[in-house]
C-alpha positions as a LaTeX table, in Angstrom:
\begin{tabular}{lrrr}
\hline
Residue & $x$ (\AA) & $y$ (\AA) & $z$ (\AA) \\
\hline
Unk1 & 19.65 & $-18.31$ & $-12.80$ \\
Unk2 & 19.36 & $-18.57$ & $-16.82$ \\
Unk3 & 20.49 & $-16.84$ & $-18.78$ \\
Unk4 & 17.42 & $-14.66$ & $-19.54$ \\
Unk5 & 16.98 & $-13.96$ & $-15.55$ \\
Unk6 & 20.30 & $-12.62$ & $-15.66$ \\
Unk7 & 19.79 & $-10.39$ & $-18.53$ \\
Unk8 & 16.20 & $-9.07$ & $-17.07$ \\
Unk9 & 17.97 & $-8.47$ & $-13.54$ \\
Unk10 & 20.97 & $-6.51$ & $-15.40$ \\
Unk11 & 18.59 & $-4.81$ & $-17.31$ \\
Unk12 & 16.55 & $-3.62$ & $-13.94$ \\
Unk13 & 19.81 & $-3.02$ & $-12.29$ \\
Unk14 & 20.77 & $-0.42$ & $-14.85$ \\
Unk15 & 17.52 & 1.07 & $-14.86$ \\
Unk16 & 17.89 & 1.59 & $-11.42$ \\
Unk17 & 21.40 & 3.32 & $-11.81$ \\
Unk18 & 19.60 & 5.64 & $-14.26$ \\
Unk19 & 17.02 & 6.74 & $-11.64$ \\
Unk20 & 19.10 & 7.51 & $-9.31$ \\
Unk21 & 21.49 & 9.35 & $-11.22$ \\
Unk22 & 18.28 & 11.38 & $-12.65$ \\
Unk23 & 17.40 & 12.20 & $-9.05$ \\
Unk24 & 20.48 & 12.99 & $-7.57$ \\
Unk25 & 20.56 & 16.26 & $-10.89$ \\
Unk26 & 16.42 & 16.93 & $-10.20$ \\
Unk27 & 16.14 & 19.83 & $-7.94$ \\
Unk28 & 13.09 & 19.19 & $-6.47$ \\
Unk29 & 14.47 & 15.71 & $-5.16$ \\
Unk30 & 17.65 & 17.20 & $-3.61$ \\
Unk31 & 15.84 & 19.98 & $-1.78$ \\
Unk32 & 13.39 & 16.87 & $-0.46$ \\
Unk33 & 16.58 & 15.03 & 0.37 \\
Unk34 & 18.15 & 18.53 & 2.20 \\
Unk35 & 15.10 & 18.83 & 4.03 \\
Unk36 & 15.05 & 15.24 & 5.23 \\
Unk37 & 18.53 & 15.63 & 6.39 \\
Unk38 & 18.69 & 18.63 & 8.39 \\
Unk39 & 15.28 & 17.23 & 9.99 \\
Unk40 & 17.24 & 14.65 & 10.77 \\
Unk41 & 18.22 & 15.18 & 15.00 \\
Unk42 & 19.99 & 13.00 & 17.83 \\
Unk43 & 16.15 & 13.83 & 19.00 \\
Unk44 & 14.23 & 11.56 & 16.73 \\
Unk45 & 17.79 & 9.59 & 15.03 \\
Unk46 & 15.60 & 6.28 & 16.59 \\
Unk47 & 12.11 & 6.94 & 15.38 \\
Unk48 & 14.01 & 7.77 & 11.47 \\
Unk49 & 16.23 & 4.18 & 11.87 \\
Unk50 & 12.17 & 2.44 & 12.55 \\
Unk51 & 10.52 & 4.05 & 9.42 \\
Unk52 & 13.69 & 3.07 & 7.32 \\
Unk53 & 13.83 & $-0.82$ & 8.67 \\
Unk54 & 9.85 & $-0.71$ & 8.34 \\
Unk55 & 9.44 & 0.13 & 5.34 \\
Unk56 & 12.28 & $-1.85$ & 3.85 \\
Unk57 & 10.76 & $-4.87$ & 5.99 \\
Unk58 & 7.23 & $-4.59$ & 4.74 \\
Unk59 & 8.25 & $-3.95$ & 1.15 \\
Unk60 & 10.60 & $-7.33$ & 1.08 \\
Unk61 & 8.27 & $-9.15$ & 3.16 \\
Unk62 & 5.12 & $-8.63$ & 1.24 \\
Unk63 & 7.07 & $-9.17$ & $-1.91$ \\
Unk64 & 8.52 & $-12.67$ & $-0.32$ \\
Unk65 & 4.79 & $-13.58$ & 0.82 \\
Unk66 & 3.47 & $-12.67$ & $-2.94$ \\
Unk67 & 5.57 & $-15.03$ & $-4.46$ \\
Unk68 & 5.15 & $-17.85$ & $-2.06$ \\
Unk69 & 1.25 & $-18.00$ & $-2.05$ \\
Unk70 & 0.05 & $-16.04$ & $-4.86$ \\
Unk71 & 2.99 & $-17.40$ & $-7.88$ \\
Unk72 & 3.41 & $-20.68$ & $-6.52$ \\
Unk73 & 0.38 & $-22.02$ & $-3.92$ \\
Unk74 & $-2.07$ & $-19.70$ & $-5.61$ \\
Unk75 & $-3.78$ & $-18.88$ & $-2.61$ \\
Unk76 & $-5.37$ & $-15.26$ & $-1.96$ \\
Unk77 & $-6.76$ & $-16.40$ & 1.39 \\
Unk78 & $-3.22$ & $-17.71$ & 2.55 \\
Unk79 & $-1.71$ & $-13.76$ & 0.67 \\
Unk80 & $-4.32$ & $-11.95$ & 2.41 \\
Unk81 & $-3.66$ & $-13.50$ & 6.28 \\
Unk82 & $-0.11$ & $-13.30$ & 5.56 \\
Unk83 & $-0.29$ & $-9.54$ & 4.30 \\
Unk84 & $-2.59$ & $-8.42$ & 7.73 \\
Unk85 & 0.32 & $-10.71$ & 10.21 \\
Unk86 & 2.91 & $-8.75$ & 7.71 \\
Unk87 & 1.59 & $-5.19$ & 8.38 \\
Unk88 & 0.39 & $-6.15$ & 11.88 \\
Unk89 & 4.42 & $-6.73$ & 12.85 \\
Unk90 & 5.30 & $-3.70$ & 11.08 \\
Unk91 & 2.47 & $-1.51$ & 13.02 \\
Unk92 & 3.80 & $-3.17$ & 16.45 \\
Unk93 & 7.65 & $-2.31$ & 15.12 \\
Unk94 & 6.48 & 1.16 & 14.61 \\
Unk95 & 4.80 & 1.82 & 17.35 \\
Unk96 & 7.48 & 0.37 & 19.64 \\
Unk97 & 10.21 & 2.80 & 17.77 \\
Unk98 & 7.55 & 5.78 & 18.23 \\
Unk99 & 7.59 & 4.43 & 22.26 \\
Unk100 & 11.15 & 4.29 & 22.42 \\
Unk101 & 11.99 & 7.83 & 21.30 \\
Unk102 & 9.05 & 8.75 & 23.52 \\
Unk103 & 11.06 & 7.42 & 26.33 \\
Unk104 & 14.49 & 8.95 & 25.35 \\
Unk105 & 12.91 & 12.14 & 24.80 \\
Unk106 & 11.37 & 11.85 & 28.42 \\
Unk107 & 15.17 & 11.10 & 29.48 \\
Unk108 & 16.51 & 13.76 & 28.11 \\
Unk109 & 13.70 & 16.16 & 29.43 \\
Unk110 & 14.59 & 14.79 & 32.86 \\
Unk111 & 18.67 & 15.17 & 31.95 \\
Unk112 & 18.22 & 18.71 & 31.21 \\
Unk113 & 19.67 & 20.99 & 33.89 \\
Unk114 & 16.70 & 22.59 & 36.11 \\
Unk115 & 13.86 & 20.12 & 34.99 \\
Unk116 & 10.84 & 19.93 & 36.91 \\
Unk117 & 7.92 & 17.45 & 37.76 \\
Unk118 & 5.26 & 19.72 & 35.95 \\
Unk119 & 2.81 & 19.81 & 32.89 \\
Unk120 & 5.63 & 18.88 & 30.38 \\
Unk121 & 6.94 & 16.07 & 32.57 \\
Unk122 & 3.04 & 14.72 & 32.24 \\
Unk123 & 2.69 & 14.81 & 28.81 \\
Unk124 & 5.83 & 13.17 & 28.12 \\
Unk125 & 5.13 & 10.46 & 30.41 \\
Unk126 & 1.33 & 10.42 & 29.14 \\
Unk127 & 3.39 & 9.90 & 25.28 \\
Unk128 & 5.15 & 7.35 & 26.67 \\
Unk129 & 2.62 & 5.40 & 28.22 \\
Unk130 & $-0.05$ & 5.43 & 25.35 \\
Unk131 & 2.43 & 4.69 & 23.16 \\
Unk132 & 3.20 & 1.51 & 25.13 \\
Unk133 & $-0.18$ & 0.60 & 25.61 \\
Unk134 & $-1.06$ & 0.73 & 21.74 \\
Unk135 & 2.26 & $-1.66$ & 21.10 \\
Unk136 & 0.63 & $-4.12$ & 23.49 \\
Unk137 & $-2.71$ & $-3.34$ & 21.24 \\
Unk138 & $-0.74$ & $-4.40$ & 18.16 \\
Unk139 & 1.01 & $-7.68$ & 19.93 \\
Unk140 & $-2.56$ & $-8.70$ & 20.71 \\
Unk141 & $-3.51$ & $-8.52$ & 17.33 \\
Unk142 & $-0.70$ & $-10.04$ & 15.78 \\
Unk143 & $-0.67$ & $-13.02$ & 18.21 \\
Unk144 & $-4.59$ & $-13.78$ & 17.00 \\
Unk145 & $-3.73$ & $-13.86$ & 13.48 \\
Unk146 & $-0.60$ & $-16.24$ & 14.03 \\
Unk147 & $-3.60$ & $-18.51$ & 15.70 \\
Unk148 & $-5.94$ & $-18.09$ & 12.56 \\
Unk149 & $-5.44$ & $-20.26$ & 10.01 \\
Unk150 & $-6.64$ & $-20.22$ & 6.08 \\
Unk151 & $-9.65$ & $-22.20$ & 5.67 \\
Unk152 & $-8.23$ & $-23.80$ & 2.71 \\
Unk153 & $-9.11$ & $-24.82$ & $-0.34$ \\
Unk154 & $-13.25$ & $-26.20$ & $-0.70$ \\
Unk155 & $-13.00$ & $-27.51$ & $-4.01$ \\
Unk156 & $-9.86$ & $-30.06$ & $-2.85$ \\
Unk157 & $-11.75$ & $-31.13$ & $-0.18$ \\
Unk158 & $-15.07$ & $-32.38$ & $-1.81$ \\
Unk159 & $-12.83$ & $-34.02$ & $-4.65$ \\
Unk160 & $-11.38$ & $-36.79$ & $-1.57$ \\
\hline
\end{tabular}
């Protein structure tokens, strides 16, 4: 890095030091943050881990595919199939964290001291199986846009 990277990334850095020291005093943020917290249950501790790797994923991973073909190849055709592949894996991750706590919550419904094969039982399972069935949705989908490939660019291809 130069030396005026390293001032602009200080410079952001401290910014972000002042945000969060703003909303850790603004009452409206701590009450969100309270609330977020005691929602926050061995019963859905899985499905809150998958939103928090998604989102972090999908942020840095459209941000990585932004600079690759939009700064440096300058290719919105390339930034747009990466972007669907991008939020296509993040849909599947999702959706296989939403089936997994589906599946521990079906455990722990059959764990429980006088369960019973009734209504309940069938909805849970029913949760579980959609849920699987729309992850295998989602792998489809992801696996035909790893196939597709950018046309590329017309104008290079006359010039030759």
């Amino acid at each position: 890095m130069n030396g005026w990277q390293w001032f602009w990334t200080l410079v952001g850095f401290i910014i972000y030091i002042v945000v969060l020291i703003f909303l850790y005093f603004y009452k409206p943020f701590e009450d969100l943050f309270n609330l977020v917290l005691n929602g926050l249950s061995y019963e859905n501790s899985i499905l809150w881990a998958v939103v928090i790797v998604g989102i972090a994923g999908f942020c840095g991973y459209h941000w990585r595919a932004y600079q690759s073909h939009i700064v440096q190849q300058r290719s919105v055709e390339s930034m747009v199939l990466t972007s669907l592949r991008g939020s296509t894996f993040i849909a599947i991750l999702f959706s296989a964290g939403a089936a997994l706590q589906a599946v521990q919550i079906l455990c722990v419904y059959l764990l429980a001291p006088g369960y019973s094969l009734d209504e309940a039982f069938g909805k849970r399972l029913a949760a579980v199986v959609a849920l699987v069935i729309l992850t295998g949705v989602f792998c489809i989908i992801f696996w035909l846009l790893k196939v597709m490939r950018p046309v590329g660019r017309r104008g290079r291809a006359q010039e030759h």
